[in-house]
GUROBA-71209 format. One line per field, with one value per residue (C-alpha): y, x, z negated. Coordinates in nm, 2 decimals, padded with zeros to 4 digits. Example, Ala and Ser with C-alpha at 12.3 -4.5 7.8 and 13.67 -1.06 7.14 Angstrom:
2
v: (-00.45 | -00.11)
u: (01.23 | 01.37)
w: (-00.78 | -00.71)
//
This chain:
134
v: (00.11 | -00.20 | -00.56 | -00.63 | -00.36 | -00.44 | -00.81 | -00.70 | -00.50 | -00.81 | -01.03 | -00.79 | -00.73 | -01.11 | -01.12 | -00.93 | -01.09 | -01.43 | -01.32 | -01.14 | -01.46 | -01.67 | -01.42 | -01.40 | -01.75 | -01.80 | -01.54 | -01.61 | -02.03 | -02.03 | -02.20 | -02.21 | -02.18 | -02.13 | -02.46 | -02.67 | -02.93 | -03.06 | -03.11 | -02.87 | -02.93 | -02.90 | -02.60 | -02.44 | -02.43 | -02.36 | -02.02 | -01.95 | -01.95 | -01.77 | -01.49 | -01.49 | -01.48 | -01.19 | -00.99 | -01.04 | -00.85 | -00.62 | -00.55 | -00.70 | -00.72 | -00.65 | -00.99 | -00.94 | -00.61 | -00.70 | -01.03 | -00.77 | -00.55 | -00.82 | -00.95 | -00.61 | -00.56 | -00.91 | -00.83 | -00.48 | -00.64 | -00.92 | -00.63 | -00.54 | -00.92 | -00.93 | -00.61 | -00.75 | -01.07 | -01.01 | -01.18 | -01.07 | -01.22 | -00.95 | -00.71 | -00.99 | -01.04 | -00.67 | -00.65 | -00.95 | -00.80 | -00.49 | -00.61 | -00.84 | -00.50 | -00.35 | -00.68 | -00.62 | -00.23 | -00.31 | -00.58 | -00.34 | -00.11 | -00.33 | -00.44 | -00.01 | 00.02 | -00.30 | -00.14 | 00.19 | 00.07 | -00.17 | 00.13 | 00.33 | 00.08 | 00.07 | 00.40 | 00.42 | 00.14 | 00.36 | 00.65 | 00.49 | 00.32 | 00.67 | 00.82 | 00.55 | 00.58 | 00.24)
u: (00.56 | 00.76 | 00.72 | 00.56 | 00.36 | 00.16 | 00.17 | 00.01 | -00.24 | -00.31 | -00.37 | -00.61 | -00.83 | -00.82 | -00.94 | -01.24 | -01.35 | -01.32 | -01.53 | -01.78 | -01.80 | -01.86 | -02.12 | -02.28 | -02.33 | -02.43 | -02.72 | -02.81 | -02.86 | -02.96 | -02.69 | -02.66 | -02.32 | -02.14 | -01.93 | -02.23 | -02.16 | -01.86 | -02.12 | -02.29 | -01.96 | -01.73 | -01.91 | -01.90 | -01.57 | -01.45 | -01.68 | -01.56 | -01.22 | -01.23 | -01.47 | -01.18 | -00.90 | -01.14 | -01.15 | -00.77 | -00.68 | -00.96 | -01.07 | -01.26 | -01.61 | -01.60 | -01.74 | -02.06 | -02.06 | -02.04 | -02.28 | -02.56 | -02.52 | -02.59 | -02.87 | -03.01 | -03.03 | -03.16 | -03.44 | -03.51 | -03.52 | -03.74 | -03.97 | -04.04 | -04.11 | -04.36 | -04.55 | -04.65 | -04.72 | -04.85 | -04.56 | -04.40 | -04.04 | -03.87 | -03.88 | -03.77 | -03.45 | -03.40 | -03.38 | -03.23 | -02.94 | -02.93 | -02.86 | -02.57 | -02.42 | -02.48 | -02.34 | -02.01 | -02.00 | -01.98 | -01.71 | -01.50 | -01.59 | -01.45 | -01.14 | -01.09 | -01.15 | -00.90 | -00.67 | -00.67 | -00.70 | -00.37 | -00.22 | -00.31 | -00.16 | 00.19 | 00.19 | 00.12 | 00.39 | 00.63 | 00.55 | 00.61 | 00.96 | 01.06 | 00.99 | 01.19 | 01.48 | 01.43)
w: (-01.57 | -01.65 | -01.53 | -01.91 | -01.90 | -01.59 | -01.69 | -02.01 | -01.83 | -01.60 | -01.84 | -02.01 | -01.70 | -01.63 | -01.97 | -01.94 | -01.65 | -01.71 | -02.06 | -01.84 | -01.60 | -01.90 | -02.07 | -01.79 | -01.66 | -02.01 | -01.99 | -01.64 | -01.62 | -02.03 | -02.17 | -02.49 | -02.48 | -02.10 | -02.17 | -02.20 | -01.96 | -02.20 | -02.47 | -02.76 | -02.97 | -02.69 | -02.53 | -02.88 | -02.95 | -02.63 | -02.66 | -02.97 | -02.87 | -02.59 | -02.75 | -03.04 | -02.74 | -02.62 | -02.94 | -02.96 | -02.67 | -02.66 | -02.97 | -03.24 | -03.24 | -02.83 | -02.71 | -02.90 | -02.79 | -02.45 | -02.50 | -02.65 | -02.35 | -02.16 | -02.34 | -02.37 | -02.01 | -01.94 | -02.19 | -01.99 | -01.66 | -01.82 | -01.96 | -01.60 | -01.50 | -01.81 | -01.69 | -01.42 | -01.57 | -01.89 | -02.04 | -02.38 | -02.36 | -02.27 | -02.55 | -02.76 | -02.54 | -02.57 | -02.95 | -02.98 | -02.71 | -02.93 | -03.23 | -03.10 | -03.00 | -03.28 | -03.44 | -03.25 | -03.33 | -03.68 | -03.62 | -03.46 | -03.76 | -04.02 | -03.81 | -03.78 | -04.18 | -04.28 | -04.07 | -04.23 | -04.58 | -04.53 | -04.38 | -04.67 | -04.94 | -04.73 | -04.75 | -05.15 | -05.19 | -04.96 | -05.20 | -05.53 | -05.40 | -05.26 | -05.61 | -05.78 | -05.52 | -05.37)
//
């Protein structure tokens, strides 16, 4: 492996974690968003880039993956809390966690299909210039 290479893959898994630190904190002290103490504004768009930053080297669609993951499980564990309880918080954390995942598989989805379909018109345009001898 070359020194880029295992940069690359350092900055990757740094990355991920820092996401996972942000997600996390998020989830786990009820931010709205992990930035909060610079303000609603601030704390936005410093989520916003770093989920964009995220999807960039990951993938798109990934961070919500990873944020409905960890909402799903939040909303499990919750479940538990409400049985013994009575509570009914839980299962609205869970669905609400699924469907950010889901939210992110279809991101990634799209991202997969624009891919192919640009791919697919190069390839066309290759064609037709190769039949015309260009």
């Amino acid at each position: 492996m070359t020194f880029n290479a295992i940069a690359a893959q350092l900055q990757r898994i740094f990355c991920v974690g820092l996401a996972t630190l942000v997600i996390g904190s998020s989830l786990l002290f009820g931010f709205s968003a992990p930035a909060a103490a610079l303000g609603n504004e601030a704390g936005d768009i410093v989520q916003q880039r770093a989920e964009r930053e995220f999807d960039r080297k990951t993938g798109s669609g990934t961070a919500n993956q990873l944020e409905g993951r960890a909402q799903e499980e939040f909303g499990k564990a919750q479940r538990q809390i409400d049985k013994a309880t009575g509570g009914a918080d839980g299962i609205g954390n869970q669905v609400k966690g699924r469907a950010q995942r889901d939210l992110g598989r279809t991101q990634g989805a799209i991202d997969d299909a624009a891919d192919a379909a640009e791919d697919t018109g190069e390839g066309i345009v290759d064609s037709v210039k190769s039949f015309f001898g260009q």
